[in-house]
N, CA, C and O of each residue as an XYZ file, in Angstrom:
448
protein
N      22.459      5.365    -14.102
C      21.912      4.597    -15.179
C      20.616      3.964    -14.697
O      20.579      3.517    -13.551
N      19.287      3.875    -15.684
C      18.269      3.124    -15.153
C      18.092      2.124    -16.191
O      18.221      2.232    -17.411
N      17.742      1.038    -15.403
C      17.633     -0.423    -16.130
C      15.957     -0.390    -16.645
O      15.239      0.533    -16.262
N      15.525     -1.264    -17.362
C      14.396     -1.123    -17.632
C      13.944     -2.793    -17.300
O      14.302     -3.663    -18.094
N      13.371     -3.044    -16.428
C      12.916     -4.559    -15.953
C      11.775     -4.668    -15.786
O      10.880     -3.840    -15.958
N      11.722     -6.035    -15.327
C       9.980     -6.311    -15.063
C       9.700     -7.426    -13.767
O       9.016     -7.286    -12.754
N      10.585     -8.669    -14.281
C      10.784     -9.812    -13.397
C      11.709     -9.410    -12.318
O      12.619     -8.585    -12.407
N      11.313    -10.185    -11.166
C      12.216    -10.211     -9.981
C      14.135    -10.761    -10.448
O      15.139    -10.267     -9.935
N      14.117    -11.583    -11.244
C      15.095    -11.749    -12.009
C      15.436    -10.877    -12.459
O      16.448    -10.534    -11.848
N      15.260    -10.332    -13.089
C      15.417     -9.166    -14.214
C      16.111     -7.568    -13.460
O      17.054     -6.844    -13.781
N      15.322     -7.535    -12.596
C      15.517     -6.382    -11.672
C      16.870     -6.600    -11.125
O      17.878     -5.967    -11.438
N      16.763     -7.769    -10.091
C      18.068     -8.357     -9.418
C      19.038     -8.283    -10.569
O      19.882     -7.516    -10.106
N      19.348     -8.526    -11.495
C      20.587     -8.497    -12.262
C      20.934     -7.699    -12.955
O      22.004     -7.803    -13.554
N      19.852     -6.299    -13.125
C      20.122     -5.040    -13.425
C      20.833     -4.482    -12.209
O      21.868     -3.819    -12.281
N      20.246     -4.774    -11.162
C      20.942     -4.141     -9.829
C      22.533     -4.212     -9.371
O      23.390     -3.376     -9.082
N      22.478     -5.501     -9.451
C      23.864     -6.076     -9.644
C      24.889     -5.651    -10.879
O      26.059     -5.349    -10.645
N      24.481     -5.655    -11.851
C      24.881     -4.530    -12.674
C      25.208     -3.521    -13.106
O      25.633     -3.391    -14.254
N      25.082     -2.599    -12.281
C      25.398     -1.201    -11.456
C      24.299     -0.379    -11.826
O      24.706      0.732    -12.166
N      22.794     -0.518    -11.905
C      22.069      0.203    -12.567
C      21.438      0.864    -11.302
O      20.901      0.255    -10.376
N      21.637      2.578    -11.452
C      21.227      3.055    -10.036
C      19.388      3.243    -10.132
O      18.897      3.994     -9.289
N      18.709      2.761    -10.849
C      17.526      2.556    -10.337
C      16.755      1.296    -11.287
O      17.424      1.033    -12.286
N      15.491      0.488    -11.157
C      14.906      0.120    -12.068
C      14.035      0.564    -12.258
O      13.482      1.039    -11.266
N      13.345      0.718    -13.556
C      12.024      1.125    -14.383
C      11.582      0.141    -14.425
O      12.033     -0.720    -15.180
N      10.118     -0.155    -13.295
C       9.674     -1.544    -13.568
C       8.217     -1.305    -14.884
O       7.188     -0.638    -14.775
N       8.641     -2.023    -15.858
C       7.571     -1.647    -17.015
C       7.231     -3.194    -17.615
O       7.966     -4.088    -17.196
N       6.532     -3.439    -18.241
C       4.370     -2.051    -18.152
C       4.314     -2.618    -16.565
O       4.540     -3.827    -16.515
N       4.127     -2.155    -15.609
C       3.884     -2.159    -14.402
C       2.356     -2.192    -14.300
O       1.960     -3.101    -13.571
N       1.462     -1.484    -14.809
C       0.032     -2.074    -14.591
C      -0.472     -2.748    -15.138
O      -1.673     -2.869    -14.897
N       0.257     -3.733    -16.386
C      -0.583     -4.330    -16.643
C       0.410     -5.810    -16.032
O       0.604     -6.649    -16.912
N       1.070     -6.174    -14.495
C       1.335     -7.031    -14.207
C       0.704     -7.105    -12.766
O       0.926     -8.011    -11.963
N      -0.220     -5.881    -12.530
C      -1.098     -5.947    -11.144
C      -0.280     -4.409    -11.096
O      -0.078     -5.350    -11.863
N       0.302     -3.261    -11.029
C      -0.073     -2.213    -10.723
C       0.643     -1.887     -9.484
O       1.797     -2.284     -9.329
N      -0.090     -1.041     -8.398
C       0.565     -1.342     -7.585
C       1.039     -2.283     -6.574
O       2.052     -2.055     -5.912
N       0.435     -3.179     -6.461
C       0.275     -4.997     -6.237
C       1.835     -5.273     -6.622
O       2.650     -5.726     -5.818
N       2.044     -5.029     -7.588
C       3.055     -5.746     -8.109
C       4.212     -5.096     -7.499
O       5.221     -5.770     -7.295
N       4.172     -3.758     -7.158
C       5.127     -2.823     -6.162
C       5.679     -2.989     -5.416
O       6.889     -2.805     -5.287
N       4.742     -3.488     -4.535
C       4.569     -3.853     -3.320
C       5.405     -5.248     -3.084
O       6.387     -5.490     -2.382
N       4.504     -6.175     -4.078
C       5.237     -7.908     -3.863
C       6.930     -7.097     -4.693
O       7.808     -7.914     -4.971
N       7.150     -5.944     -4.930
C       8.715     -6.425     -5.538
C       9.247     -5.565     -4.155
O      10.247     -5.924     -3.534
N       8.656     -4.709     -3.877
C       9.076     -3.785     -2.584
C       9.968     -5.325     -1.293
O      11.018     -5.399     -0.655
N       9.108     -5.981     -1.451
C       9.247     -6.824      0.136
C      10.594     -7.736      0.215
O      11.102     -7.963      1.313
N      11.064     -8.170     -0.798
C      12.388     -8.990     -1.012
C      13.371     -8.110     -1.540
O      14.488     -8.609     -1.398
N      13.399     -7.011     -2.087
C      14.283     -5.625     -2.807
C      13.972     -4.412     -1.892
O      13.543     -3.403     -2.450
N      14.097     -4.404     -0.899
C      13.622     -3.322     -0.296
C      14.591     -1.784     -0.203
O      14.257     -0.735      0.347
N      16.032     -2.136     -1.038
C      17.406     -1.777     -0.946
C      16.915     -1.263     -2.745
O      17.152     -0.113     -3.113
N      16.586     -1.758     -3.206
C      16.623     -1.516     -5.014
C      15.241      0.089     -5.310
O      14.012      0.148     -5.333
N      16.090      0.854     -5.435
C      15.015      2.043     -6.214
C      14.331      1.234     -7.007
O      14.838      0.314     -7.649
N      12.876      1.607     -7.002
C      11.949      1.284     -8.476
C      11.140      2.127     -8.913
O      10.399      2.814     -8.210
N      11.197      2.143     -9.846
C      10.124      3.462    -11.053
C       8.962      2.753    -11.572
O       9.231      2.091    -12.574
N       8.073      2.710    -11.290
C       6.796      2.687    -11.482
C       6.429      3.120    -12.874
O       6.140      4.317    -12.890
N       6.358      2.618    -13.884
C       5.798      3.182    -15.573
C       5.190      1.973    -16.077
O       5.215      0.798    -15.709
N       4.542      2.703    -17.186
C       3.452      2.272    -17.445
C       2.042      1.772    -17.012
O       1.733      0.705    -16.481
N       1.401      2.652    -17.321
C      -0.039      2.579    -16.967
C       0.027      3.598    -15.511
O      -0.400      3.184    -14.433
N       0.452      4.570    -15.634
C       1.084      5.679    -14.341
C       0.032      6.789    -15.179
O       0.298      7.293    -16.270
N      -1.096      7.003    -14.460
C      -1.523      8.560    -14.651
C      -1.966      9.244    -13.378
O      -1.652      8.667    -12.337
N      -2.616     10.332    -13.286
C      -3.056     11.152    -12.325
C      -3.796     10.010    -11.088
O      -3.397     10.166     -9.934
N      -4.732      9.017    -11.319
C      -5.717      8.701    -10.747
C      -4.741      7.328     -9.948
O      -5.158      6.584     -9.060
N      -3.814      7.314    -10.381
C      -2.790      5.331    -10.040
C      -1.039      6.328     -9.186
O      -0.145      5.618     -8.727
N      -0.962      7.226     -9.165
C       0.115      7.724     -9.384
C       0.485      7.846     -7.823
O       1.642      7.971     -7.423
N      -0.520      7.799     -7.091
C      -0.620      7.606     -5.520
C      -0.600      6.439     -4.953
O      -0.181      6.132     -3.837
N      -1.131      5.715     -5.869
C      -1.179      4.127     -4.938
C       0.186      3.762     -5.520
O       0.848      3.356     -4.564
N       1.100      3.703     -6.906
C       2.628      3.059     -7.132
C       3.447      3.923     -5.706
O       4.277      3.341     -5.007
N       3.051      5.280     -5.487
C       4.362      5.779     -4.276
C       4.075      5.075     -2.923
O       5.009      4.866     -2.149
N       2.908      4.732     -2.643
C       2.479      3.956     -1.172
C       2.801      2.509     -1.651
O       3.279      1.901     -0.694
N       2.768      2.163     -2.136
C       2.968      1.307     -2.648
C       4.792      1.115     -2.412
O       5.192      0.139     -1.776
N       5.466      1.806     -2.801
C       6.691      1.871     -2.491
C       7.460      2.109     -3.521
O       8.591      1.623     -3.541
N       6.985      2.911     -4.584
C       7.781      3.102     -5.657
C       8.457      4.566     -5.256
O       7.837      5.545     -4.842
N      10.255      4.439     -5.541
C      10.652      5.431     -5.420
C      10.431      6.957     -6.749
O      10.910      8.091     -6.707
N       9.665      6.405     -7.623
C       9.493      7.594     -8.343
C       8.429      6.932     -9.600
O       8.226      5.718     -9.607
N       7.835      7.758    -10.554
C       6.883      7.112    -11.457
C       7.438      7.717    -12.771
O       7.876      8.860    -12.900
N       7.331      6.625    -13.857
C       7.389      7.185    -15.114
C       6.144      7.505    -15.648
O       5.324      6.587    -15.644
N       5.876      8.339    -16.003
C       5.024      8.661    -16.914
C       5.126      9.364    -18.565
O       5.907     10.233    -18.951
N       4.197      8.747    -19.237
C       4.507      8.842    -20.768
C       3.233     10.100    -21.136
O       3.043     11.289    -20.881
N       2.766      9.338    -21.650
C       1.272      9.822    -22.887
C       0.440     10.817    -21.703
O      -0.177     11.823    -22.051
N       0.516     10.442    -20.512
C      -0.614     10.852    -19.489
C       0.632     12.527    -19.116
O       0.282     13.010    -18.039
N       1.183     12.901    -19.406
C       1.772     14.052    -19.251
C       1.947     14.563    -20.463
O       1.347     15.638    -20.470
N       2.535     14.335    -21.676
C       2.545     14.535    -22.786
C       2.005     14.274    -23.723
O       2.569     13.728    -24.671
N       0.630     14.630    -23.708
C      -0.652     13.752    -24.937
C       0.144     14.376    -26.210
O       0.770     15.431    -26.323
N      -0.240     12.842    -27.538
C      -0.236     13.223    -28.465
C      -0.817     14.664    -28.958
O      -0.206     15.547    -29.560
N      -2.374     14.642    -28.466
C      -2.378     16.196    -29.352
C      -1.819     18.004    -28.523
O      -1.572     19.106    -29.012
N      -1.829     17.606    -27.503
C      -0.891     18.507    -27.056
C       0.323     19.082    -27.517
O       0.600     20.282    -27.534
N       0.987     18.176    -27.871
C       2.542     18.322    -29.115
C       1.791     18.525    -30.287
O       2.397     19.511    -30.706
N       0.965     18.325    -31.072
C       0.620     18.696    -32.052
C      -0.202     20.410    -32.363
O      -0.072     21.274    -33.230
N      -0.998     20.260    -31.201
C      -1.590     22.040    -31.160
C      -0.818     22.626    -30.456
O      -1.299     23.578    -29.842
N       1.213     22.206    -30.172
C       1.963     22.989    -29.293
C       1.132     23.641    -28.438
O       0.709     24.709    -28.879
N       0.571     23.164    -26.773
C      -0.225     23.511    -25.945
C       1.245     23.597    -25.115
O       1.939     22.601    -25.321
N       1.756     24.447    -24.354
C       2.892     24.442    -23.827
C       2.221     24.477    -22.379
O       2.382     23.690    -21.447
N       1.475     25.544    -22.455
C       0.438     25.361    -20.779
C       0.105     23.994    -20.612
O       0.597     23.334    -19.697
N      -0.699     23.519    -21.433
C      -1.145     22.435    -21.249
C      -0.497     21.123    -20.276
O      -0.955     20.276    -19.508
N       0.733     21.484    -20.771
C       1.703     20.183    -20.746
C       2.498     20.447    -19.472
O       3.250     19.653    -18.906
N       2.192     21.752    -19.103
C       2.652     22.677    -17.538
C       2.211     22.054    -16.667
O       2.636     21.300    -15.792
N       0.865     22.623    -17.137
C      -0.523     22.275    -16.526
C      -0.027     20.686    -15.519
O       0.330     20.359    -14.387
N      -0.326     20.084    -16.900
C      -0.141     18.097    -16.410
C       1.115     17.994    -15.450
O       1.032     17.470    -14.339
N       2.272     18.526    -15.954
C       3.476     18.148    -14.649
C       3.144     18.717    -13.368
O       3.186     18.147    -12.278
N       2.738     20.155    -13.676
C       2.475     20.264    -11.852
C       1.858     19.798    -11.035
O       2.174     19.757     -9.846
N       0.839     19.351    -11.542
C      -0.495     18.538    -10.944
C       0.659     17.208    -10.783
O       1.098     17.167     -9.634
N       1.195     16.195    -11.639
C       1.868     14.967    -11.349
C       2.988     15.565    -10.132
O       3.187     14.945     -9.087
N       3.516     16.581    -10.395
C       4.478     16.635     -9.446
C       3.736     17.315     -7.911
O       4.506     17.364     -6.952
N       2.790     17.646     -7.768
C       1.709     18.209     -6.917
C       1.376     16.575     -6.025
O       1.197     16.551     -4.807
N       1.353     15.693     -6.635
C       0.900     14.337     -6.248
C       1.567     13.837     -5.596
O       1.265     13.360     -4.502
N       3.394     13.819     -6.477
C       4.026     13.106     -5.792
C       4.475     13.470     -4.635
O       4.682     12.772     -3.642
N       4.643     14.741     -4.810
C       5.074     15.538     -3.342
C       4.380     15.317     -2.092
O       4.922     14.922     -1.061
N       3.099     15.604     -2.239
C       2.267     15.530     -1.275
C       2.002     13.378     -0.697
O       1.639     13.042      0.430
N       2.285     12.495     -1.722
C       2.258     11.334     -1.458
C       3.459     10.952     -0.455
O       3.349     10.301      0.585
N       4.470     11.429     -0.930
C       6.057     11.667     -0.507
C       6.249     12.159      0.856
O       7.098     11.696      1.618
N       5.663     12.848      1.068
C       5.003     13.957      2.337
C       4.130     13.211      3.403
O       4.385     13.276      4.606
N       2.961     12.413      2.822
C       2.437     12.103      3.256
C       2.896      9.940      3.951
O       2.360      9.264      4.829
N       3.790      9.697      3.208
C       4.135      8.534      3.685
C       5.405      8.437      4.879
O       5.749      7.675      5.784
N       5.793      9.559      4.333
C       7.412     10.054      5.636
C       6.276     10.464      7.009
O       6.609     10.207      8.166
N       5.326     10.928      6.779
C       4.512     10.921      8.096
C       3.996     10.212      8.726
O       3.636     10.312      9.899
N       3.889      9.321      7.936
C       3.316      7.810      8.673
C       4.028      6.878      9.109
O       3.679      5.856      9.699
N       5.571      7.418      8.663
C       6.455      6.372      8.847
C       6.877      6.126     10.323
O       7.662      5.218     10.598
């Protein structure tokens, strides 16, 4: 089950709750990956999902940052994409997001 939180409160009592990860949302517009990070350091035991305001160009700094995974909405599935059924299109966008995370994923287990 994923909880959908925001506050350090909020998170903590989803956790406690049996929720096996949190969705910390809108996440950039409370500082981004900043905000990751300050929830990373006292929860260091709690999965967090990174959404909102998650596209190609931010999607590297929420995983260094310490997010165990990112939601992403609109920035993988544009409105007009579903509308001119672009099925490549929408290929296109996940591999590249999943191209990111891998290699971020990859790249932080190496530094570790």
């Amino acid at each position: 089950m994923m909880a959908g939180a925001l506050t350090p409160t909020e998170v903590i009592t989803a956790w406690k709750a049996g929720s096996d990860f949190m969705k910390v949302f809108p996440c950039a517009q409370v500082g981004g990956d900043s905000y990751i990070r300050a929830l990373r350091g006292p929860l260091p035991h709690v999965p967090l999902i990174a959404a909102g305001g998650v596209n190609q160009q931010t999607a590297s700094s929420f995983i260094f940052a310490g997010a165990d995974a990112i939601g992403v909405g609109r920035e993988l599935i544009p409105k007009e994409a579903l509308q001119q059924r672009q099925e490549g299109r929408i290929s296109e966008l996940a591999r590249r997001f999943l191209g990111h995370v891998k290699n971020d994923r990859d790249q932080k287990a190496a530094s570790s």
